[in-house]
N, C-alpha and C positions, 0 to 999 in steps of 0.2 A: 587442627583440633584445638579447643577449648581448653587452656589451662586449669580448669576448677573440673573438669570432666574425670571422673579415677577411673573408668574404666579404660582398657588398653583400646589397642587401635584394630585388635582382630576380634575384641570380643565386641565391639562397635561394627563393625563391618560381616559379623558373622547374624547379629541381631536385623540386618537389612537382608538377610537373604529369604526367600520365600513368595508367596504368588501376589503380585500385585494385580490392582483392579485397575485395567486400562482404562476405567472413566476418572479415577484417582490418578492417575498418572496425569491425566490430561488437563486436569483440573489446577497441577503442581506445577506443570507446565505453563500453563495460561496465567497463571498468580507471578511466576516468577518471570516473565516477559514485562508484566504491568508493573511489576515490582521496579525492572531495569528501566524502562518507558519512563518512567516517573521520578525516579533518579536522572534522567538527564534532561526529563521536564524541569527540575528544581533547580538541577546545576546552570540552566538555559536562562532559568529567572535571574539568580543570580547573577549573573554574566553581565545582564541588561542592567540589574540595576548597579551593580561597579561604574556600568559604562557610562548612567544618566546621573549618576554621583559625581563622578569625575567632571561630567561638562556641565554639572549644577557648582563642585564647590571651585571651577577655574574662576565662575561669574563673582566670586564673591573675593577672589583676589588675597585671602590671607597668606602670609610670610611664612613658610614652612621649612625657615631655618631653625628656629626654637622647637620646632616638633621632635621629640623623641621619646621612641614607643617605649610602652611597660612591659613588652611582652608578657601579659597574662591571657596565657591561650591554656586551654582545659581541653582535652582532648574528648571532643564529644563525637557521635554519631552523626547528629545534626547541627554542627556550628555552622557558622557562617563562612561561608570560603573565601569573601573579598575583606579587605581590611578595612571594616567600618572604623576602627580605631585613628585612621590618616583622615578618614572622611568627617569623622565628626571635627576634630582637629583643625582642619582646612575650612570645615562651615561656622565655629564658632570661635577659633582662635584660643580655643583651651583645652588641654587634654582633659579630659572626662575619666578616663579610662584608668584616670592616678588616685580616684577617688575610692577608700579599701571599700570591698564588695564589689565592686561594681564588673559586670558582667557583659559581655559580647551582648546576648540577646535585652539584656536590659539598655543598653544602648542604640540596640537599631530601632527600642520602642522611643527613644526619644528621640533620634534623628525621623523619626516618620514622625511623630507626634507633634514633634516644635519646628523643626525645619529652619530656614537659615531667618536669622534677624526676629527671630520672637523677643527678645530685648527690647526694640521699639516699640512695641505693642505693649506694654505695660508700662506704666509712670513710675511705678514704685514695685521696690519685692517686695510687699504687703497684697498689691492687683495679683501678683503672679502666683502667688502662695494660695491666696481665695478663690484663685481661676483654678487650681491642683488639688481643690480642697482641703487642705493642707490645715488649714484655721479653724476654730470654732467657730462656729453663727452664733456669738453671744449677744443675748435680750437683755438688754439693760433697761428697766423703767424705775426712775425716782432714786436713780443711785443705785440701785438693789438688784444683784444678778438675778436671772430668771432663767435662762437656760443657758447651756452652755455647749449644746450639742456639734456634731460635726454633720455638714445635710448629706445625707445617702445618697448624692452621685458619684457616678463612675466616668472617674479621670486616669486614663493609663500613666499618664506623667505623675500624678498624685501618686497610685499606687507604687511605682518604682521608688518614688522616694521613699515612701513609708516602710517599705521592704527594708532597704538600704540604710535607713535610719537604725537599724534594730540589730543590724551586725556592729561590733565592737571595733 
């Protein structure tokens, strides 16, 4: 039973008695089958992807003696059950996860999002800030700003940061 629930536990069980409609029953029946079905469809996902992290971040070879966890684990419904936190760790050789705010599922959007050695792919963090849209698109003609807008694409690595930026 539900801690925020005030009702007792007879007057709850005494409010379930009375004529059910066998097509309602059947219906609660078939909901909560899919319901199970689909919880260990998710858990199954997971699993795989543990399994294809693992033999993605062996390839990448980082030194997992300086790794140690933050344990900031938030007791959800739907977190994540494998520890993205070793995995980002092991693909990019920095905890992530020591940065304040920063979030399980905000991390598994950047471990999908950049994946291992996105470093190489930029010359400068100016490329990679303008790739997260991160930057203004400043128009500068004749010396004299003109606009200074930021352009409306959607970068999930931009967004996490922008998020992130805004906690203290």
């Amino acid at each position: 039973m539900d801690r925020r629930c005030k009702a007792s536990c007879e007057t709850i069980e005494k409010s379930l008695e009375g004529t059910w409609d066998t097509v309602h029953l059947f219906e609660l029946r078939q909901s909560y089958d899919l319901y199970k079905c689909i919880h260990t469809q998710i858990a199954d996902c997971e699993a795989e992807i543990d399994r294809l992290l693992g033999s993605y971040t062996d390839v990448c070879g980082t030194d997992m003696q300086n790794y140690s966890p933050t344990n900031k684990r938030v007791a959800r419904k739907d977190a994540i059950s494998f520890d993205a936190e070793k995995h980002a760790f092991s693909m990019w050789g920095v905890n992530v996860m020591s940065v304040p705010g920063m979030s399980l599922g905000a991390l598994a959007v950047l471990m999908r999002e950049l994946g291992n050695g996105f470093a190489e792919k930029f010359t400068f963090a100016k490329s990679f800030c303008k790739w997260c849209n991160l930057v203004p698109n400043n128009k500068i003609s004749g010396g004299k700003l003109l606009s200074s807008k930021v352009p409306k694409q959607k970068n999930r690595v931009g967004q996490v940061f922008r998020l992130y930026v805004q906690i203290p």
